[in-house]
C-alpha positions as CSV (number, residue, x, y, z in Angstrom):
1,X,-76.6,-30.4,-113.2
2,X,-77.5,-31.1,-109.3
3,X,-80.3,-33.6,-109.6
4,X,-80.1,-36.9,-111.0
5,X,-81.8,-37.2,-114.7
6,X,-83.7,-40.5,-115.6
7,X,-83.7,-41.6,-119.0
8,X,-86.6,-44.0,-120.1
9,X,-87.5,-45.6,-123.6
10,X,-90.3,-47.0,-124.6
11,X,-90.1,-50.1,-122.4
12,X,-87.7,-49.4,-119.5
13,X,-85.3,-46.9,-117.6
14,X,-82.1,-47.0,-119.7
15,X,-80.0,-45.0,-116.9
16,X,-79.1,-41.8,-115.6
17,X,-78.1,-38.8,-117.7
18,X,-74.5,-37.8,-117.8
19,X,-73.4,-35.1,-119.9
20,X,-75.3,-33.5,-123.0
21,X,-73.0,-32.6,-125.9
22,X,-73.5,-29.4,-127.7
23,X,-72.3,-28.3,-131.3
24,X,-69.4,-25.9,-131.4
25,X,-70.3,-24.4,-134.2
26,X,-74.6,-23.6,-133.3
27,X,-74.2,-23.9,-129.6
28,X,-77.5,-26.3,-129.6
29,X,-77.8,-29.5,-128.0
30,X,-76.7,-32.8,-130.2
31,X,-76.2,-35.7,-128.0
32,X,-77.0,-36.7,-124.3
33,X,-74.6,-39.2,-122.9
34,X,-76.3,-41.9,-120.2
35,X,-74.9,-44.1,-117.9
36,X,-76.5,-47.8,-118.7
37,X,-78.8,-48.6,-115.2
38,X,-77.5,-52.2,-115.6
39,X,-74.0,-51.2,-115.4
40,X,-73.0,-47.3,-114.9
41,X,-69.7,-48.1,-116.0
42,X,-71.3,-48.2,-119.8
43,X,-72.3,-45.2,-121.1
44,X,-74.4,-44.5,-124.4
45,X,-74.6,-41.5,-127.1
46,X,-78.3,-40.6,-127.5
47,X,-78.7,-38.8,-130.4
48,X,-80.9,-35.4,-129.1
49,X,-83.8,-36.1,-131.7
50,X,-84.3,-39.3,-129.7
51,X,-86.2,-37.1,-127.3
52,X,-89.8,-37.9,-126.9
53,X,-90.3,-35.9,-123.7
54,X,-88.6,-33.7,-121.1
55,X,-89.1,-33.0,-117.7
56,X,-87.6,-31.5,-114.8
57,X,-86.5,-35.2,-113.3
58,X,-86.8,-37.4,-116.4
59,X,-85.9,-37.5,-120.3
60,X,-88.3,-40.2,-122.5
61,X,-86.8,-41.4,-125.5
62,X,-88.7,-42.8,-128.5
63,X,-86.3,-46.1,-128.4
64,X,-86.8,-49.1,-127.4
65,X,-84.4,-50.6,-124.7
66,X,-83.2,-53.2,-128.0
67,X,-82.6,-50.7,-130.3
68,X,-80.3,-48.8,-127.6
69,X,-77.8,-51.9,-128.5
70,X,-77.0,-50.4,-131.7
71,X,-76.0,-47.1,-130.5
72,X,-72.5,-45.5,-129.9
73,X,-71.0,-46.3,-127.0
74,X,-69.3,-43.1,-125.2
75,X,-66.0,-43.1,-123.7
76,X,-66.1,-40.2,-120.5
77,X,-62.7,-38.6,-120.1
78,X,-62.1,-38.1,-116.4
79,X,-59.3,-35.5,-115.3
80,X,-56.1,-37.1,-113.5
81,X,-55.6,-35.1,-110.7
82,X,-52.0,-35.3,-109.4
């Protein structure tokens, strides 16, 4: 992924989109993980039938920013390299 990916809900841009998690087992898109646009150190797991709409440059959810609260919040494992 090159270019930066917006996510927006309903009433605001929630971040920018990180990874996108996809089942071992069907090989098919589950979750997208976002960095929070208030503070990129918190990320989010968005479930993928959150998706309203997808373009090249932007993702909109069918969320609200307040009901974004509720959701998982992701851990990103970044590589030590020695």
């Amino acid at each position: 992924m090159n270019a930066e990916v917006k996510v927006i809900c309903r009433d605001g841009e929630v971040g920018i989109l990180q990874e996108v998690i996809v089942s071992p087992l069907t090989l098919q898109p589950t979750y997208l993980i976002v960095s929070r646009a208030m503070d990129p150190t918190q990320t989010l797991r968005v479930h993928i039938h959150s998706i309203r709409e997808i373009s090249e440059h932007q993702i909109v959810l069918n969320k609200s920013m307040e009901s974004l609260d509720f959701l998982t919040h992701y851990q990103i494992n970044n590589p030590v390299i020695a």
